[in-house]
C-alpha positions as CSV (number, residue, x, y, z in Angstrom):
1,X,92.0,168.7,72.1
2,X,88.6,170.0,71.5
3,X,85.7,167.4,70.6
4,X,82.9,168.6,68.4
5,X,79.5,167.4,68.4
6,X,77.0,168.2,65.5
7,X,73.1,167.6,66.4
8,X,70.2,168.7,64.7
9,X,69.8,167.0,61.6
10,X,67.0,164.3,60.1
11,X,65.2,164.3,57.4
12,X,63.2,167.5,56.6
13,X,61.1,168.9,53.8
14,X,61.9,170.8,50.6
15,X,61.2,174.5,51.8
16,X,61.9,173.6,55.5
17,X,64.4,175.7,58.3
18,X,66.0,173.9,60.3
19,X,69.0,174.9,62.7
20,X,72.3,172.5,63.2
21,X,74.3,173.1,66.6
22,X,77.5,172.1,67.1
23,X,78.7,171.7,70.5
24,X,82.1,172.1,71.7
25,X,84.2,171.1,74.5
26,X,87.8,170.4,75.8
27,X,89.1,173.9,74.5
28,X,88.4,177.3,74.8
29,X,86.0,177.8,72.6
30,X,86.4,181.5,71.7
31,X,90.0,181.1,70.9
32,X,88.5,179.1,67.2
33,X,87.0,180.3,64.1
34,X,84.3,177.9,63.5
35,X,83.2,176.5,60.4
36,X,80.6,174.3,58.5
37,X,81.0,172.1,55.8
38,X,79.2,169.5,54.2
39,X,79.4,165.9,51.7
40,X,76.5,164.5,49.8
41,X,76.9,161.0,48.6
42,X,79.4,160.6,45.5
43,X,80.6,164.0,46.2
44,X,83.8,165.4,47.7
45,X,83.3,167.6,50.9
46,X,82.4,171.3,50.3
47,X,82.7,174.4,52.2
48,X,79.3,175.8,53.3
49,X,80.2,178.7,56.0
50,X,82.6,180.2,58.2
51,X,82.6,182.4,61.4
52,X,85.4,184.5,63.1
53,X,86.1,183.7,67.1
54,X,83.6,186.8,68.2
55,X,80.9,186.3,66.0
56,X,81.4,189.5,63.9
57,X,82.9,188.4,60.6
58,X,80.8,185.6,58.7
59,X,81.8,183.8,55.5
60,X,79.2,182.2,53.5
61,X,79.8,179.9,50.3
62,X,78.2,181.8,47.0
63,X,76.0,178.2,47.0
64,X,73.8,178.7,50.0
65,X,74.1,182.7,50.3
66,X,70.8,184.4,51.2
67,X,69.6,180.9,52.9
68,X,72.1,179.7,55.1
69,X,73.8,182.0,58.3
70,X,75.8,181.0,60.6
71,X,76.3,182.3,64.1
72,X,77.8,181.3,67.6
73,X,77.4,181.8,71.1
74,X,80.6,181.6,73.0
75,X,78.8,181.8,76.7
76,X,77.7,177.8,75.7
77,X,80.1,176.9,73.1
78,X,77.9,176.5,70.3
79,X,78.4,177.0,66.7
80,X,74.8,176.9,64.8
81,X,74.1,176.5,61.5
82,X,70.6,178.1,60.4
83,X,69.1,176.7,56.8
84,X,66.4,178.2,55.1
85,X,64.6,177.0,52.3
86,X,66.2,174.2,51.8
87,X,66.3,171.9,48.6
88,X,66.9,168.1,48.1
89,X,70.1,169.1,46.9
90,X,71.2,170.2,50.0
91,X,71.2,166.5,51.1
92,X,74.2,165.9,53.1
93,X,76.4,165.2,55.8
94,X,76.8,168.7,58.0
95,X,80.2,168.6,59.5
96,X,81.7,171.5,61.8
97,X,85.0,172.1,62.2
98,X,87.1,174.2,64.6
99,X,90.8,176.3,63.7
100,X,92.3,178.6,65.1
101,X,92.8,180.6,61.8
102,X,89.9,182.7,60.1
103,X,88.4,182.4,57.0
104,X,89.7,178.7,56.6
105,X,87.6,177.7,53.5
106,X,89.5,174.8,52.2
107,X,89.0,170.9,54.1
108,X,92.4,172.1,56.6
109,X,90.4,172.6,59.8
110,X,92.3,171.2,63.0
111,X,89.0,169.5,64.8
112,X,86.1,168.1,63.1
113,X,82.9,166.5,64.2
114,X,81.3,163.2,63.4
115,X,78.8,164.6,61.6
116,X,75.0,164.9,60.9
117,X,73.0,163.6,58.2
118,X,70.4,166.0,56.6
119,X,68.1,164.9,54.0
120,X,65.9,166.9,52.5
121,X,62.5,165.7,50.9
122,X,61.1,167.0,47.8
């Protein structure tokens, strides 16, 4: 089993950059394609990005292309999520999610975290 645990989030302001991390433990890490999603409020959950097991292949949703990248380091089992100029509709839930299959784009992930809320401020 391999527990997943999102930090990073809060309430930040329109324009602002932060960085989610997602932790992982009880696996081994760099056997998993890692991904992000998120869920604003009335909404259903949507794909935000995706990363291959090495780091070297990246799939990013068409919505936050050119401000969102993801990336991982496998020596501390980290996934991280960097957000650039973000927008108060980028308010959400930020979820990661761990399979062993790569790009998974749809909601089938095996593992999934608890979550962290980011709201952004206009």
């Amino acid at each position: 089993q391999v527990q997943l645990l999102e930090s990073g989030g809060g309430l930040v302001q329109a324009g602002g950059s932060p960085r989610l991390s997602c932790a992982a433990s009880g696996g081994t890490f760099s056997r998993y394609a890692m991904g992000w999603f998120r869920q604003a409020p009335g909404k259903e959950r949507e794909f935000v990005a995706a990363i291959n097991w090495n780091g070297i292949s990246t799939y990013i949703s068409d919505s936050v292309k050119g401000r969102f990248t993801i990336s991982r380091t496998n020596a501390v089992n980290t996934v991280y999520l960097q957000m650039n100029s973000l927008k108060p509709e980028d308010t959400a839930v930020y979820y990661c999610a761990a399979d062993r299959q790569y790009p998974v784009v749809t909601g089938t992930y095996s593992y999934w975290g608890q979550g962290t809320q980011v709201t952004v401020s206009s």
